[in-house]
N, C-alpha and C positions, 0 to 999 in steps of 0.2 A: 171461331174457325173450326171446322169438320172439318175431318178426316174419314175416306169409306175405305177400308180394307175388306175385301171383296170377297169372296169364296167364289173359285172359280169351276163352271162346268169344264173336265177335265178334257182335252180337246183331243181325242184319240181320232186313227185315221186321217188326219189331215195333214196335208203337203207339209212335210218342216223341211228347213233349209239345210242342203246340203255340206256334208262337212268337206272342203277342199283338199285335192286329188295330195297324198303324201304327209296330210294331218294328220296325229294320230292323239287320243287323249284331249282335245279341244275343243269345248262346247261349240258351235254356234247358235245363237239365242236371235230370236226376230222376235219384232212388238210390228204388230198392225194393226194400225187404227183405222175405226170408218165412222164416218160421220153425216149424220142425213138431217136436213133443213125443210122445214112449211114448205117451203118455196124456191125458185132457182137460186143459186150460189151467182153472187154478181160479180162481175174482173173489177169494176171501182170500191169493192167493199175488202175488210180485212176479216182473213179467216185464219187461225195462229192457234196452234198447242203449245200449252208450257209445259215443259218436262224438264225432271230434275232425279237422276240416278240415284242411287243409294244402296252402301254398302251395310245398313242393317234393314232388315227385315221388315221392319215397323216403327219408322222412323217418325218421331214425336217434334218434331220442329215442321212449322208452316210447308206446302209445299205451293205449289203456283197459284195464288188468287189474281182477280180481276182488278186493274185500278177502275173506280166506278165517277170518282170526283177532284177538282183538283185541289194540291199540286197535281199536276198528271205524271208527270216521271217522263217513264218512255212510253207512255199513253195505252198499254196493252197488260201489260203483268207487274207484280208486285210478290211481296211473299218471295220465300225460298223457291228459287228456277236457275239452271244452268245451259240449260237451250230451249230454242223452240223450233218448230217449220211454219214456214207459214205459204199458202197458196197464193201464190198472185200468178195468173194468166198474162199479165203484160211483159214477165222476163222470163227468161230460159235460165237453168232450167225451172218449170213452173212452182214444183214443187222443191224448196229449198230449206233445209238447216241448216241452224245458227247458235254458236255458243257465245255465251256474256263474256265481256273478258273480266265484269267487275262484280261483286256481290251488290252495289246496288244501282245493277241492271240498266245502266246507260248507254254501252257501247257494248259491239258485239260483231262476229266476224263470222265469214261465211265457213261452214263445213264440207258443205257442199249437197246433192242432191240421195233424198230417199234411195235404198236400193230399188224400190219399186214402187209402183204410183199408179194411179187411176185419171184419165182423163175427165171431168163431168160433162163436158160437151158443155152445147150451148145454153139449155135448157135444164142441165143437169140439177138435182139437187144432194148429191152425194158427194163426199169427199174421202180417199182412202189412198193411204199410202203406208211404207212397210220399211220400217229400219232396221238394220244392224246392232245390236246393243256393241259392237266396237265403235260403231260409229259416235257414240257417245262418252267415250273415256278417251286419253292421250295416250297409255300403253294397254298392250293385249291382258297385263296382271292387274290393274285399274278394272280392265273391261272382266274380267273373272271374276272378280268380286264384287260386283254388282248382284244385292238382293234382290232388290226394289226398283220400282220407278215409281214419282206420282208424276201424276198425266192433271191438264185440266184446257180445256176447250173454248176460246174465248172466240166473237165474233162481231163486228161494230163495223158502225157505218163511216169511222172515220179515226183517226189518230192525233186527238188535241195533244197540244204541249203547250207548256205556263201554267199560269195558273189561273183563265179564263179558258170557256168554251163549254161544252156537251158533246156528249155521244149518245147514238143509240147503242145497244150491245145485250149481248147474251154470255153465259158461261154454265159451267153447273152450278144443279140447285135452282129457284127457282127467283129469278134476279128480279121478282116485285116485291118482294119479303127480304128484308135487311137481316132479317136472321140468317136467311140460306144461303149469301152471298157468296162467302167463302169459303167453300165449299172445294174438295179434289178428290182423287182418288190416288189411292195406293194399289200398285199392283205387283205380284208376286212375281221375280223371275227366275226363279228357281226349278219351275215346273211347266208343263203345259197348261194351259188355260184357255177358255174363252168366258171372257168379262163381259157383259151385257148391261145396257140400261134397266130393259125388264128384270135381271136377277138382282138390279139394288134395286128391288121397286119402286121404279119412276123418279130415281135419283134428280134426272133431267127432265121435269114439267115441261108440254107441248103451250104455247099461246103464253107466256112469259115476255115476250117483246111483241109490239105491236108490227113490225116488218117481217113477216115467212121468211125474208132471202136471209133474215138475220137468229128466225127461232130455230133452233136444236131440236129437233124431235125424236131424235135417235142416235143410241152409239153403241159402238164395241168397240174391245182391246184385246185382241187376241195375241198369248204369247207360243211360240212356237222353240224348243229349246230339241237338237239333236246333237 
Protein backbone atom coordinates (compact mmCIF):
# COMPACT_ATOMS: atom_id res chain seq x y z
CA UNK A 1 0.00 0.00 0.00
CA UNK A 2 1.36 3.76 -1.11
CA UNK A 3 0.92 6.57 0.34
CA UNK A 4 1.57 10.15 -1.97
CA UNK A 5 2.25 13.13 0.36
CA UNK A 6 2.23 15.74 -2.28
CA UNK A 7 4.15 18.94 -2.37
CA UNK A 8 1.81 21.43 -3.15
CA UNK A 9 1.83 24.42 -5.82
CA UNK A 10 1.18 27.08 -3.25
CA UNK A 11 -2.27 28.55 -4.49
CA UNK A 12 -1.95 32.37 -4.07
CA UNK A 13 -4.69 34.59 -5.53
CA UNK A 14 -7.44 32.38 -5.44
CA UNK A 15 -10.96 32.78 -4.19
CA UNK A 16 -10.62 31.33 -0.41
CA UNK A 17 -13.52 31.04 1.54
CA UNK A 18 -14.95 33.55 3.55
CA UNK A 19 -14.49 33.80 7.30
CA UNK A 20 -18.31 34.50 8.63
CA UNK A 21 -19.67 37.92 9.50
CA UNK A 22 -18.54 38.20 13.71
CA UNK A 23 -15.71 35.30 13.56
CA UNK A 24 -12.83 36.25 14.69
CA UNK A 25 -9.49 33.87 15.11
CA UNK A 26 -11.21 30.89 12.97
CA UNK A 27 -9.80 29.15 10.17
CA UNK A 28 -12.10 28.39 7.53
CA UNK A 29 -10.36 25.61 5.38
CA UNK A 30 -12.18 24.23 1.85
CA UNK A 31 -10.79 21.05 -0.12
CA UNK A 32 -11.94 21.01 -3.82
CA UNK A 33 -11.89 18.33 -5.82
CA UNK A 34 -12.21 17.77 -9.53
CA UNK A 35 -12.24 15.16 -11.30
CA UNK A 36 -12.21 14.37 -15.33
CA UNK A 37 -13.04 10.88 -17.04
CA UNK A 38 -12.01 9.39 -21.07
CA UNK A 39 -15.51 9.76 -21.46
CA UNK A 40 -19.11 11.09 -20.18
CA UNK A 41 -19.81 10.41 -16.40
CA UNK A 42 -22.96 8.02 -16.55
CA UNK A 43 -26.21 8.54 -13.83
CA UNK A 44 -26.29 4.30 -13.68
CA UNK A 45 -22.54 4.25 -12.95
CA UNK A 46 -20.85 4.93 -9.16
CA UNK A 47 -18.63 7.83 -8.87
CA UNK A 48 -17.36 8.10 -4.86
CA UNK A 49 -14.23 9.77 -3.02
CA UNK A 50 -13.02 8.15 0.26
CA UNK A 51 -11.88 10.53 2.53
CA UNK A 52 -10.59 10.21 5.78
CA UNK A 53 -9.36 13.42 8.06
CA UNK A 54 -6.42 13.46 10.20
CA UNK A 55 -5.14 15.00 13.06
CA UNK A 56 -1.40 14.22 12.25
CA UNK A 57 0.40 15.47 9.51
CA UNK A 58 1.52 12.20 7.80
CA UNK A 59 -0.42 9.69 8.88
CA UNK A 60 1.13 6.11 8.51
CA UNK A 61 -2.08 3.76 8.79
CA UNK A 62 -3.90 2.75 5.26
CA UNK A 63 -6.10 5.51 4.04
CA UNK A 64 -9.09 4.67 1.52
CA UNK A 65 -8.28 1.83 -1.03
CA UNK A 66 -10.52 0.16 -3.56
CA UNK A 67 -12.27 -3.17 -2.69
CA UNK A 68 -11.21 -4.87 -6.29
CA UNK A 69 -12.57 -8.64 -5.25
CA UNK A 70 -14.72 -10.54 -3.19
CA UNK A 71 -15.70 -10.57 -0.08
CA UNK A 72 -16.93 -7.23 -1.28
CA UNK A 73 -17.96 -5.50 1.95
CA UNK A 74 -19.75 -2.42 0.96
CA UNK A 75 -18.55 -3.02 -2.50
CA UNK A 76 -16.65 0.61 -3.05
CA UNK A 77 -13.81 1.19 -0.27
CA UNK A 78 -11.79 -0.64 2.27
CA UNK A 79 -8.73 0.57 4.11
CA UNK A 80 -8.97 3.52 6.70
CA UNK A 81 -12.09 6.05 5.43
CA UNK A 82 -14.45 7.90 7.53
CA UNK A 83 -16.59 9.44 4.65
CA UNK A 84 -17.21 9.71 1.23
CA UNK A 85 -19.46 11.74 -1.50
CA UNK A 86 -20.58 10.19 -4.07
CA UNK A 87 -22.38 11.68 -7.32
CA UNK A 88 -25.56 10.22 -8.33
CA UNK A 89 -27.88 12.37 -10.64
CA UNK A 90 -30.93 10.35 -9.69
CA UNK A 91 -31.33 11.97 -5.95
CA UNK A 92 -31.27 15.39 -4.87
CA UNK A 93 -29.21 16.64 -3.55
CA UNK A 94 -26.78 15.12 -6.44
CA UNK A 95 -23.89 15.55 -4.87
CA UNK A 96 -24.02 13.99 -1.38
CA UNK A 97 -21.79 13.15 1.79
CA UNK A 98 -21.63 10.52 4.04
CA UNK A 99 -19.99 9.38 7.18
CA UNK A 100 -19.43 5.36 8.26
CA UNK A 101 -20.86 5.14 11.49
CA UNK A 102 -18.56 1.90 11.87
CA UNK A 103 -14.66 1.35 11.20
CA UNK A 104 -15.49 -1.58 9.09
CA UNK A 105 -17.46 0.53 6.72
CA UNK A 106 -20.82 -1.17 6.46
CA UNK A 107 -23.32 1.43 7.41
CA UNK A 108 -23.26 5.02 7.07
CA UNK A 109 -25.50 8.12 7.19
CA UNK A 110 -26.07 11.10 5.37
CA UNK A 111 -24.21 14.41 6.09
CA UNK A 112 -25.63 15.99 3.93
CA UNK A 113 -24.67 17.99 0.53
CA UNK A 114 -21.04 19.76 -0.58
CA UNK A 115 -20.98 23.38 0.14
CA UNK A 116 -20.57 23.77 -3.50
CA UNK A 117 -20.75 21.47 -6.60
CA UNK A 118 -20.54 21.33 -10.26
CA UNK A 119 -23.21 20.29 -12.57
CA UNK A 120 -21.62 17.84 -15.58
CA UNK A 121 -24.56 18.14 -17.80
CA UNK A 122 -25.47 15.50 -19.85
CA UNK A 123 -22.42 14.86 -21.80
CA UNK A 124 -20.11 16.06 -19.17
CA UNK A 125 -17.00 14.36 -18.24
CA UNK A 126 -16.04 16.36 -15.16
CA UNK A 127 -16.82 16.13 -11.72
CA UNK A 128 -16.11 18.80 -8.82
CA UNK A 129 -17.28 19.73 -5.78
CA UNK A 130 -16.02 21.85 -2.68
CA UNK A 131 -16.34 20.93 1.11
CA UNK A 132 -16.17 22.39 4.32
CA UNK A 133 -13.27 20.72 6.34
CA UNK A 134 -16.14 21.26 9.42
CA UNK A 135 -18.14 19.38 7.50
CA UNK A 136 -16.04 16.48 8.28
CA UNK A 137 -15.54 16.57 12.14
CA UNK A 138 -18.53 16.38 14.85
CA UNK A 139 -17.15 19.58 16.83
CA UNK A 140 -15.68 22.93 15.48
CA UNK A 141 -12.21 21.87 17.98
CA UNK A 142 -12.28 18.24 16.10
CA UNK A 143 -12.53 20.37 12.83
CA UNK A 144 -9.18 22.64 14.07
CA UNK A 145 -7.21 20.08 14.40
CA UNK A 146 -7.33 18.46 11.39
CA UNK A 147 -3.86 18.20 9.54
CA UNK A 148 -4.54 15.96 6.77
CA UNK A 149 -6.94 14.49 4.66
CA UNK A 150 -6.31 11.26 2.43
CA UNK A 151 -8.48 11.60 -0.60
CA UNK A 152 -8.75 8.50 -3.13
CA UNK A 153 -11.25 8.41 -6.11
CA UNK A 154 -12.89 5.17 -7.00
CA UNK A 155 -15.24 4.70 -9.98
CA UNK A 156 -17.24 1.26 -11.19
CA UNK A 157 -19.82 0.11 -13.14
CA UNK A 158 -21.78 -1.37 -10.40
CA UNK A 159 -21.77 -2.13 -6.52
CA UNK A 160 -21.38 -6.20 -5.88
CA UNK A 161 -22.14 -7.55 -2.48
CA UNK A 162 -21.38 -11.36 -1.12
CA UNK A 163 -19.01 -12.91 -2.14
CA UNK A 164 -19.82 -13.47 -5.80
CA UNK A 165 -19.81 -11.03 -8.84
CA UNK A 166 -17.31 -8.36 -10.69
CA UNK A 167 -17.05 -5.03 -11.33
CA UNK A 168 -15.43 -2.78 -13.77
CA UNK A 169 -13.82 0.10 -11.77
CA UNK A 170 -10.92 2.54 -11.67
CA UNK A 171 -9.08 4.38 -8.64
CA UNK A 172 -5.66 5.79 -8.18
CA UNK A 173 -2.59 4.16 -9.53
CA UNK A 174 -2.87 2.40 -12.29
CA UNK A 175 -5.57 -0.56 -11.53
CA UNK A 176 -4.11 -3.27 -14.21
CA UNK A 177 -0.90 -3.62 -11.95
CA UNK A 178 -1.73 -5.30 -8.57
CA UNK A 179 1.12 -3.41 -7.37
CA UNK A 180 -0.39 0.10 -7.77
CA UNK A 181 -3.78 -0.68 -6.45
CA UNK A 182 -3.58 0.78 -3.29
CA UNK A 183 -2.73 3.52 -3.79
CA UNK A 184 -4.15 7.46 -2.01
CA UNK A 185 -3.08 10.48 -1.42
CA UNK A 186 -2.41 12.53 1.56
CA UNK A 187 -3.01 15.94 1.63
CA UNK A 188 -1.77 18.85 3.71
CA UNK A 189 -4.29 21.23 5.35
CA UNK A 190 -2.67 23.41 7.03
CA UNK A 191 -1.90 25.56 4.12
CA UNK A 192 -2.89 26.63 0.77
CA UNK A 193 -2.29 24.34 -2.04
CA UNK A 194 -3.09 23.02 -5.36
CA UNK A 195 -2.50 19.19 -5.69
CA UNK A 196 -2.37 18.14 -9.36
CA UNK A 197 -2.08 14.74 -10.97
CA UNK A 198 0.62 16.04 -13.27
CA UNK A 199 2.70 17.38 -10.10
CA UNK A 200 2.57 13.41 -8.77
CA UNK A 201 3.71 12.53 -12.22
CA UNK A 202 0.81 10.72 -13.58
CA UNK A 203 -0.11 9.25 -10.23
CA UNK A 204 -3.47 8.44 -12.08
CA UNK A 205 -2.50 6.45 -15.62
CA UNK A 206 -5.15 7.47 -18.59
CA UNK A 207 -6.54 3.95 -20.53
CA UNK A 208 -6.28 1.66 -17.11
CA UNK A 209 -10.13 0.44 -17.57
CA UNK A 210 -11.30 -0.38 -20.72
CA UNK A 211 -14.80 1.91 -20.21
CA UNK A 212 -13.83 6.12 -20.72
CA UNK A 213 -17.09 6.78 -18.56
CA UNK A 214 -15.14 4.64 -16.00
CA UNK A 215 -11.15 5.87 -16.71
CA UNK A 216 -9.79 8.98 -14.54
CA UNK A 217 -7.67 10.93 -16.58
CA UNK A 218 -7.33 13.73 -14.50
CA UNK A 219 -7.47 15.28 -11.02
CA UNK A 220 -6.93 18.05 -8.45
CA UNK A 221 -7.32 18.99 -4.78
CA UNK A 222 -7.24 22.09 -4.12
CA UNK A 223 -7.03 23.32 -0.45
CA UNK A 224 -8.15 26.84 0.23
CA UNK A 225 -7.51 27.89 4.18
CA UNK A 226 -8.47 31.86 5.33
Amino acid sequence: MRTWFLAAVVALGLGCAKVPGGGTGVRTRRIVVTLTYAGPVRPEYVYIVGIRPSAEAAPTTTGPIPVVAPPWGNGFVTGNCTHFVRWDPTQSPTYTLYRFRDSALTTWFDVGAPVNSIDPGSEGRTLRFELDVSQLAATPSEAEGFASVQLNFFSQDRVPQGSSGSKAWDALGNSRLPSEINQYLTIDLRRNGLYTNDRAGGLEPANDVADPSLDLVDWSVEVRVQ
